[in-house]
KOLTI-23840 format. One record per residue: residue number from 1; chain; z negated, y negated, x negated of N, C-alpha, C in turn. Coordinates in steps of 0.02 Angstrom, whole numbers. Each point is the difference from the previous one (the first is absolute). Layout:
<recs>
  nr kette   n.zz   n.yy   n.xx  ca.zz  ca.yy  ca.xx   c.zz   c.yy   c.xx
 NUM     A      Z      Y      X      Z      Y      X      Z      Y      X
...
</recs>
This chain:
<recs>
  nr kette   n.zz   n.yy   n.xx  ca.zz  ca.yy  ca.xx   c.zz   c.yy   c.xx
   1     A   -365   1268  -2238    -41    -33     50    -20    -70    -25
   2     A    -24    -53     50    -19    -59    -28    -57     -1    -26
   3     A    -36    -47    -29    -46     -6    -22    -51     12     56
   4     A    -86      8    -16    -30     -6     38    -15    -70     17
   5     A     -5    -14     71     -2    -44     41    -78    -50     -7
   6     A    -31    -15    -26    -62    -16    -41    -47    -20     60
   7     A     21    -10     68    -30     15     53    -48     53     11
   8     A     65     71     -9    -49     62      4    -56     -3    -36
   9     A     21    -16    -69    -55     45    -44    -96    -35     -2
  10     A    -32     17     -3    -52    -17     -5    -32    -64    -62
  11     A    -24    -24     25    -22    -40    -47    -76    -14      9
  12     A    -26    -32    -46    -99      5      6    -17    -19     49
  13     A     18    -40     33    -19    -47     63     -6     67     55
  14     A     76     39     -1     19     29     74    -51     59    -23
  15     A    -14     31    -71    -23     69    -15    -85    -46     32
  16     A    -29    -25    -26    -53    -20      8    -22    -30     84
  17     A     38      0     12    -16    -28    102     23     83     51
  18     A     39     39    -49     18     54     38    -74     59    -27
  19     A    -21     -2    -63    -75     35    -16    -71    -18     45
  20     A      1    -89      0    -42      1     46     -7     29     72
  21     A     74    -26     47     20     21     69    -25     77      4
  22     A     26     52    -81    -34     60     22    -94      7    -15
  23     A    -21    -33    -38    -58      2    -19     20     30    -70
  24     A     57      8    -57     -3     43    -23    -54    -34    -80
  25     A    -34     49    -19    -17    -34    -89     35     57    -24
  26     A     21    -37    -66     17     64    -52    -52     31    -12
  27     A      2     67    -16    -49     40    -20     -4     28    -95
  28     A    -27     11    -39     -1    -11    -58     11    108     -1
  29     A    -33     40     78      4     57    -20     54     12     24
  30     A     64    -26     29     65     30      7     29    -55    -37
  31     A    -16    -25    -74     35    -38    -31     78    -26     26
  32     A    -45    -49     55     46    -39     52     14    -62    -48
  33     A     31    -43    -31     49    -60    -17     56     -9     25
  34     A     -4    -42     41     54    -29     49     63    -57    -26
  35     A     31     33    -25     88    -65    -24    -10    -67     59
  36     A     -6    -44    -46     10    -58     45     64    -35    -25
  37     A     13     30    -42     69    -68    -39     94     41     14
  38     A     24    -47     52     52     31     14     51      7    -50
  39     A      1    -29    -64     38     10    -59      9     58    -35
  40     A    -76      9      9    -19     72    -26     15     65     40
  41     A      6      0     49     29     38     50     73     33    -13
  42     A     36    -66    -14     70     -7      6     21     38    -56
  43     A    -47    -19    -57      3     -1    -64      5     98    -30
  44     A    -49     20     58    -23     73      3     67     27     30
  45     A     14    -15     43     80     36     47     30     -9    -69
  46     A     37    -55    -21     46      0    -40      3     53    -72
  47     A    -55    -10    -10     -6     41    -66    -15     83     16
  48     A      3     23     69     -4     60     25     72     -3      9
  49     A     52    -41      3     52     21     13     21     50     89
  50     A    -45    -43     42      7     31     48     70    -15     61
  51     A     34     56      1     87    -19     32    -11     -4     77
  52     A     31      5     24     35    -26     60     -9     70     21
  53     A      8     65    -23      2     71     38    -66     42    -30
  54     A    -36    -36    -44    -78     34     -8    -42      5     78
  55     A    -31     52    -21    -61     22     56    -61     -7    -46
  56     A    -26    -52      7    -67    -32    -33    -65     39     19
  57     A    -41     32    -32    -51      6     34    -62    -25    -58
  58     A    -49    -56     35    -63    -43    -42    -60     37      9
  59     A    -37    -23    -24    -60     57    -28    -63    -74     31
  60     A    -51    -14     25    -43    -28     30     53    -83      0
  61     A     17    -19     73     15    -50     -6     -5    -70     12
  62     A   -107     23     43    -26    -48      6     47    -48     63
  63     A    -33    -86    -15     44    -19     48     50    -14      4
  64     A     49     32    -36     77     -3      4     45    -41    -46
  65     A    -31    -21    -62     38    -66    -37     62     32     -5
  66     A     -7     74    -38     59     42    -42     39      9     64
  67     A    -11     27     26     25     59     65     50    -52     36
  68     A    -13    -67     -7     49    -39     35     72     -8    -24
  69     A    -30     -9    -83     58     -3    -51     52     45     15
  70     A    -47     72    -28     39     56      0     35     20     53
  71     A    -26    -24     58     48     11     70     67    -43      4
  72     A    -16    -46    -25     60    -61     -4     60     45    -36
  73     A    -30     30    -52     51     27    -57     37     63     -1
  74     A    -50     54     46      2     77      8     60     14     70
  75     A     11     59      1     21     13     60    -71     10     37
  76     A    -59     42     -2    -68     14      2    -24     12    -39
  77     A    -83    -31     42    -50      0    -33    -59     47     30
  78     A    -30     38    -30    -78     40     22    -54    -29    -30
  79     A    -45    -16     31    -55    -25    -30    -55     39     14
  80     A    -37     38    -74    -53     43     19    -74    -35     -6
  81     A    -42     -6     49    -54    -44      3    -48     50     36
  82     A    -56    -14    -44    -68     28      1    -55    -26     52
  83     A     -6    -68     -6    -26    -57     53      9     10     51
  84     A    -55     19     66     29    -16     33      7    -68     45
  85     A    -33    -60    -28     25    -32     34     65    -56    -11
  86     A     24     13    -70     43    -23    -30     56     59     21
  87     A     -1     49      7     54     47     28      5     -8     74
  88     A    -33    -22     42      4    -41     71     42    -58    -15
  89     A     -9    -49    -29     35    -64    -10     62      1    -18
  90     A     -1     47    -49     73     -1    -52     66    -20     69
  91     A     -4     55     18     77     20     53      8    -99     51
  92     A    -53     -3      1     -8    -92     37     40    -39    -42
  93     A    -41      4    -45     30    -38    -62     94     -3    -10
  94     A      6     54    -15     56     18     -1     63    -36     49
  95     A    -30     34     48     46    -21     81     -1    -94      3
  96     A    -47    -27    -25      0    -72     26     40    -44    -78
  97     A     -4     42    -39     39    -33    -41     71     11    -35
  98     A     -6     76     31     88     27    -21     19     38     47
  99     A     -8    -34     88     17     44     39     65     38    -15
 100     A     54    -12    -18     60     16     27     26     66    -54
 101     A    -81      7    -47     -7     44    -32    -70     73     -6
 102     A    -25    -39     61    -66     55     17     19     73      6
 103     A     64      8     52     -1     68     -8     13     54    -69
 104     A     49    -46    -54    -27     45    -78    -57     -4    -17
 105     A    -41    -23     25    -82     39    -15    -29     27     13
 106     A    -46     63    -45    -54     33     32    -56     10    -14
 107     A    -35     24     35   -102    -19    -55    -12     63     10
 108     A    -34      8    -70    -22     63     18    -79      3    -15
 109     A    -32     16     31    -61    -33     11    -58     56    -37
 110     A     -5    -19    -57    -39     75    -39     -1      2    -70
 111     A    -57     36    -25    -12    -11    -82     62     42    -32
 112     A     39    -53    -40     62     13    -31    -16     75    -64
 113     A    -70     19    -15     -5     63    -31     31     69     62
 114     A    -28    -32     66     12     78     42     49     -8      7
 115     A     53    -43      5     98    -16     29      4     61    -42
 116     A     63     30     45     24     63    -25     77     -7     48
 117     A     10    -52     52     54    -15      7     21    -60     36
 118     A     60    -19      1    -16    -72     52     63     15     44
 119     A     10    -51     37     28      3     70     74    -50    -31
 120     A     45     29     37     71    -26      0     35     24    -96
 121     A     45    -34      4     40     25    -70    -27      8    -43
 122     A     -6     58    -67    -36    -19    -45     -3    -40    -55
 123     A    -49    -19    -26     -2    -60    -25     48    -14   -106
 124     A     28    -42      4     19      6    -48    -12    -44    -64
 125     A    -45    -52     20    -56    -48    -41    -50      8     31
 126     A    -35    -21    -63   -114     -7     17     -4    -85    -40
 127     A     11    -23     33    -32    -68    -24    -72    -21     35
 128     A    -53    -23    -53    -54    -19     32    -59    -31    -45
 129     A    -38    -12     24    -80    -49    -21    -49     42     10
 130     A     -4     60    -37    -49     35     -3    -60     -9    -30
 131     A    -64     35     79    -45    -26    -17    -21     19    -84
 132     A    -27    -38    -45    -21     23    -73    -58     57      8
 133     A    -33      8     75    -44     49    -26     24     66     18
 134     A     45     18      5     49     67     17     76    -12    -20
 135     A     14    -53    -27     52     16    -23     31     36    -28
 136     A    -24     25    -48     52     74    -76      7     56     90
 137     A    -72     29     18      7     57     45     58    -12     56
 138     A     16    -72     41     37     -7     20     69     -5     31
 139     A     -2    -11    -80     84    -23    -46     20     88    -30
 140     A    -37     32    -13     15     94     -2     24     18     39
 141     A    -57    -11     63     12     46     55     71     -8     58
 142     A      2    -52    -18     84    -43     44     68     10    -37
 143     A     -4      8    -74     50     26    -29    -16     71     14
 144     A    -50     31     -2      5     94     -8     24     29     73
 145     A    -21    -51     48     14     20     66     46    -25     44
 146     A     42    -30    -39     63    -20     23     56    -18    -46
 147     A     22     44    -24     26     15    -61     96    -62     39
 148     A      5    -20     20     39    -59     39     -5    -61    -33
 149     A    -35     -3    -17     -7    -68    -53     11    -10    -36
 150     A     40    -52     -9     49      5    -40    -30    -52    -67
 151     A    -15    -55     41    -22    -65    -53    -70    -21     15
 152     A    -32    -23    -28    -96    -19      8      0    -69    -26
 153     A    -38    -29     23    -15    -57    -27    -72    -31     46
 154     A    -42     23    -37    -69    -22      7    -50    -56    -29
 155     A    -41    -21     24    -36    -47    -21    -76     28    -14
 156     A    -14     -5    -66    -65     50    -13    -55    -68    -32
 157     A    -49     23    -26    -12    -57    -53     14     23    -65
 158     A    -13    -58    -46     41     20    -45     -8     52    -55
 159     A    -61     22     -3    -24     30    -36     26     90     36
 160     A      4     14     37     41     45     36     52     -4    -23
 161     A     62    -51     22     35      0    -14     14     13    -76
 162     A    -29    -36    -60      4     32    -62     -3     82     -1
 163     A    -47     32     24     -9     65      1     63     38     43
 164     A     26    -29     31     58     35     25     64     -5    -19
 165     A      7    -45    -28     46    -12    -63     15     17    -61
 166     A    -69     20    -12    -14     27    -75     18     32    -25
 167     A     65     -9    -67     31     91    -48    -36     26     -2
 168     A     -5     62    -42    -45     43    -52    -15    -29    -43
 169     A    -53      8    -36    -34    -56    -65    -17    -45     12
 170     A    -13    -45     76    -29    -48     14    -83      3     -4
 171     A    -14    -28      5    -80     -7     -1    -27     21     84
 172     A     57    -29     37    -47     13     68     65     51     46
 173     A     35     21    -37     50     82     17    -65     50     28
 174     A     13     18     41    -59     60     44     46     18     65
 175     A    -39     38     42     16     31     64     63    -47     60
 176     A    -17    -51    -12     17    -28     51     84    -16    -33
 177     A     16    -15    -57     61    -17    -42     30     69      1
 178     A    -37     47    -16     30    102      3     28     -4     61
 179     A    -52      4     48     34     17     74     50    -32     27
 180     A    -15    -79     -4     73    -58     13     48     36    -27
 181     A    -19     24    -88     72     17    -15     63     44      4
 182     A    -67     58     38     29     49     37     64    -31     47
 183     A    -21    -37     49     50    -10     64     12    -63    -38
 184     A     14    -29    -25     46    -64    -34    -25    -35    -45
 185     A     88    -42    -10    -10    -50    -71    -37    -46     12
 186     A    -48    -17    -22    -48    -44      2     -8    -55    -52
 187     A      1    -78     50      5    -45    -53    -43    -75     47
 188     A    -41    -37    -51    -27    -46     48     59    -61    -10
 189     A      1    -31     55     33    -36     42    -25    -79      5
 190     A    -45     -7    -23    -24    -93    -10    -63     10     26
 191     A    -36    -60     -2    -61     -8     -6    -22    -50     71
 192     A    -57     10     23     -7    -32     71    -78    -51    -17
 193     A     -9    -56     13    -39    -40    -15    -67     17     69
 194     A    -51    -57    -10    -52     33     44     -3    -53     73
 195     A     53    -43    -17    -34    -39     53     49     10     78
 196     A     52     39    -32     52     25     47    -45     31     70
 197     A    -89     29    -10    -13     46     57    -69    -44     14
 198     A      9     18     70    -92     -8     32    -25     60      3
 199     A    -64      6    -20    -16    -39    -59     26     26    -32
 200     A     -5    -76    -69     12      8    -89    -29     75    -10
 201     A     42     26    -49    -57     79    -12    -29    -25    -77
 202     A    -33     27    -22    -10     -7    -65     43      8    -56
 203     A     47     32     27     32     50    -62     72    -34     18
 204     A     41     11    -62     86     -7     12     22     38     35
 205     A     52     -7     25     58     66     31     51      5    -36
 206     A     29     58    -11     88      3    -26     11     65     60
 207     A     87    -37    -18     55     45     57     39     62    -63
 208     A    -22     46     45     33     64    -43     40     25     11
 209     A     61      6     -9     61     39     23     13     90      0
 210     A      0     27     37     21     83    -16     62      4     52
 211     A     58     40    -65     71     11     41     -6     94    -13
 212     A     10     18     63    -17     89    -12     51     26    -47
 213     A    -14     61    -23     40     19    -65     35     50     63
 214     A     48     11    -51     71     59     30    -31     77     25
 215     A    -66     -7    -52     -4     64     21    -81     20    -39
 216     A    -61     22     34    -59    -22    -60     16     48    -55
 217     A    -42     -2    -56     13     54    -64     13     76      6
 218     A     41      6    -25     27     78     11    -60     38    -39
 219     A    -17     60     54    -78     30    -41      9     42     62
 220     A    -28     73     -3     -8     60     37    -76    -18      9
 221     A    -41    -48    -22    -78     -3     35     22    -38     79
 222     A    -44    -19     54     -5    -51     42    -23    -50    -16
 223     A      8    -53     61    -20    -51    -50    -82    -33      5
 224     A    -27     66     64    -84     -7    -23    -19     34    -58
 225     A     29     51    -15    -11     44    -57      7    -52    -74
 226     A     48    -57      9     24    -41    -69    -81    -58      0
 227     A     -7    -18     77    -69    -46      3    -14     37      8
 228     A    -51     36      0    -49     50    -42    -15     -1    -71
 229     A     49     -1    -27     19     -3    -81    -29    -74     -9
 230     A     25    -44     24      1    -81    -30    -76    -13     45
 231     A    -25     24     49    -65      4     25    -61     18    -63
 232     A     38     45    -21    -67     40    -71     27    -36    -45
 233     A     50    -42    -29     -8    -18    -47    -16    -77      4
 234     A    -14    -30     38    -16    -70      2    -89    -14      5
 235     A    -26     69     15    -60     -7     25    -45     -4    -56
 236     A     18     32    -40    -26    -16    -78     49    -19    -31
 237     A      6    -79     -6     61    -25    -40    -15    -11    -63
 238     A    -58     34    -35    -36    -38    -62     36     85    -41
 239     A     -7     36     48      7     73    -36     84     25    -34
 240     A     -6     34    -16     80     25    -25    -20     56     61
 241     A     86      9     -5     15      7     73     -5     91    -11
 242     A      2     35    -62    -43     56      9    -68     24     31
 243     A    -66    -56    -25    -54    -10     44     11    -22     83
 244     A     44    -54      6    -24    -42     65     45     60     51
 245     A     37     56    -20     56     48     46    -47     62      5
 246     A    -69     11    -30    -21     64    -25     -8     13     56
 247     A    -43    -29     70     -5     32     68     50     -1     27
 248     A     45    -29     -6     79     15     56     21     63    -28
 249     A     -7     17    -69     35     73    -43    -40     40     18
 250     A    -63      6     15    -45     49    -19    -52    -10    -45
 251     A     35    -12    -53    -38    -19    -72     40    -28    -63
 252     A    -38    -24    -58     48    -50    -22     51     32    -31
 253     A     -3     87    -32     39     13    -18     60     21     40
 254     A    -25     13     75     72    -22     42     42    -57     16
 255     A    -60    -63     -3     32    -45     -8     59    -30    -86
 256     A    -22     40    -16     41     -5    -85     63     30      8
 257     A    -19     63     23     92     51     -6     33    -32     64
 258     A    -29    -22     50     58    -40     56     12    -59    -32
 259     A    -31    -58    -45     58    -42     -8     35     12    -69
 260     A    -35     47    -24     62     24    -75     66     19     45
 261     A     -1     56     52     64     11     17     25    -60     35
 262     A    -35    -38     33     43    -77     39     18    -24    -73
 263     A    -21     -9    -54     45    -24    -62    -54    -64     16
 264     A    -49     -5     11    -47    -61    -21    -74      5    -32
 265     A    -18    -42    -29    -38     28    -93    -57     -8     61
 266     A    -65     57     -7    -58     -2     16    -50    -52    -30
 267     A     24    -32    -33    -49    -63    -34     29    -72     39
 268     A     58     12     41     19    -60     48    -64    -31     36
 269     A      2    -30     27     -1    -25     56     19    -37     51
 270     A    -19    -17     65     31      9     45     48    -62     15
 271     A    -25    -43    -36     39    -59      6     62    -10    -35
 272     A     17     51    -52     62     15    -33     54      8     53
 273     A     -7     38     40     43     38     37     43    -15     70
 274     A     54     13     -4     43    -15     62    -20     60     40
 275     A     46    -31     65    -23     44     58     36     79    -15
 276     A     57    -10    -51     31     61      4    -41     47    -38
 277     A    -23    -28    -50    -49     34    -54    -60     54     64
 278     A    -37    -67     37    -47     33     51     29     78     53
 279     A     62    -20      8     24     41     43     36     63    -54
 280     A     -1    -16    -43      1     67    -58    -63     55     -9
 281     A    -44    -47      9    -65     37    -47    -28     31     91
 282     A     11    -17     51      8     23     66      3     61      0
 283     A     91     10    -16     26     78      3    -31     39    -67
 284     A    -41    -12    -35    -17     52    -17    -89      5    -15
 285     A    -12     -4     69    -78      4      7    -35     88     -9
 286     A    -49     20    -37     -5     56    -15    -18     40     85
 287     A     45     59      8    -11     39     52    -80      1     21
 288     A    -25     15    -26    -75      6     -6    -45    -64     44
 289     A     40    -53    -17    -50    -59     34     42    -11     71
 290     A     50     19    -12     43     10     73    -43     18     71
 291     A    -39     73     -9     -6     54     13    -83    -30     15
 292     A     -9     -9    -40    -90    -47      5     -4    -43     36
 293     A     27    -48     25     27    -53     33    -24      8     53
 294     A    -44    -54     37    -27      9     52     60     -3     64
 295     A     16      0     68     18    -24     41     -6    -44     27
 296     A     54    -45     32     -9    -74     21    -14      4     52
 297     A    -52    -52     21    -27      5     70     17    -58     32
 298     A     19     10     83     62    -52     30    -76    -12     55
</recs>
């Protein structure tokens, strides 16, 4: 496809006369930052590697900087938006600047935690500008629930992004780097400056890449049963992971004989450990705390 047409894409002037027309302000509690710099846009498609036969679906897309790009580039695009009066506009937007491409779009108008499915083909990239104050929960719930996705490429801040990137033995390795690593290889992707958004946020951004793995870790636990595991052991990260597992086991000496048989030393802790390790010490949770286990309430 050609390049994008620099017409379409948004720039501060058009983002800023199209916020007022709606009345919109960013809001600081749906950690709204709005892309004004069409470089950066471009910059985001490219390094998502988004083809010509992807089914894109973006995660809050505000007033449309990305969503234009990615339409230029995608076969389709879904855009899931929370706002509603930015999820009124979007589809406008769209039509007046890439008519001859409106109908590959669709909005789906709703908090991207409840999506549980979307409309037309399923999707086979998640590229997006997620808000920072729900991002990690987000970025889970769209890989766990649409296991179609193939490639990710998100915009977090950066300090997220470190954490989702993070080996084992990092300093800031926890929950959010376990679970990523569950559904993919995870690697950050460059760094995003502050003046790229209205408003400036305080903080940096980096772009994080996740390409889904072949297949997640081979383990007879599930894979709430594996978070569960990496749930109790992050929560006391100061503890060895005999103490910080003693209520997921029962007690600590259950927590001891389940990771002697997973083959990991009870004086670990949790930041040692890969996801396969977690999904080891899973399958062999003592019967006993199984059985104790409250029921989940829907």
């Amino acid at each position: 496809m050609s390049p994008t047409d620099p017409d379409v894409l948004l720039g501060p002037a058009d983002i800023r006369e199209l916020a007022a027309r709606l009345g919109v302000r960013p809001t600081k509690q749906r950690g709204q930052n709005f892309v004004i710099d069409a470089n950066t846009v471009r910059r985001i498609v490219r390094t998502a590697e988004v083809r010509p036969e992807d089914v894109v679906v973006e995660v809050g897309p505000g007033l449309g900087s990305l969503t234009l790009a990615l339409l230029e580039a995608a076969d389709r695009v879904t855009a899931v938006e929370i706002d509603d009066v930015l999820a009124a506009a979007l589809p406008a937007t769209v039509a007046a600047r890439l008519p001859h491409r409106a109908d590959r779009f669709a909005l789906v108008h709703s908090d991207a935690l409840r999506v549980t499915e979307l409309p037309g083909p399923a999707p086979t990239a998640l590229v997006a500008n997620l808000p920072y104050n729900v991002a990690v929960p987000v970025l889970l719930h769209m890989l766990g629930c649409f296991p179609t996705i193939e490639r990710t490429l998100v915009m977090v801040q950066s300090e997220v992004a470190d954490r989702l990137a993070a080996p084992p033995g990092s300093k800031v390795y926890g929950v959010p780097s376990v679970k990523a690593a569950w559904y993919a290889h995870v690697k950050r992707a460059g760094a995003i400056g502050r003046t790229v958004f209205w408003p400036a946020p305080n903080v940096d951004s980096g772009l994080v890449s996740l390409i889904r793995r072949d297949e997640p870790p081979r383990t007879t636990a599930t894979r709430d049963e594996v978070f569960a595991v990496v749930d109790a052991a992050f929560a006391q990260r100061r503890k060895t992971l005999r103490a910080a597992l003693a209520g997921w086991a029962g007690s600590a000496g259950g927590a001891e004989e389940a990771l002697k048989a997973a083959g990991v030393s009870p004086q670990a802790r949790g930041e040692s450990l890969t996801v396969e390790d977690f999904a080891a010490i899973a399958e062999h949770r003592p019967p006993a705390a199984r059985r104790t286990e409250p029921r989940p309430t829907h």
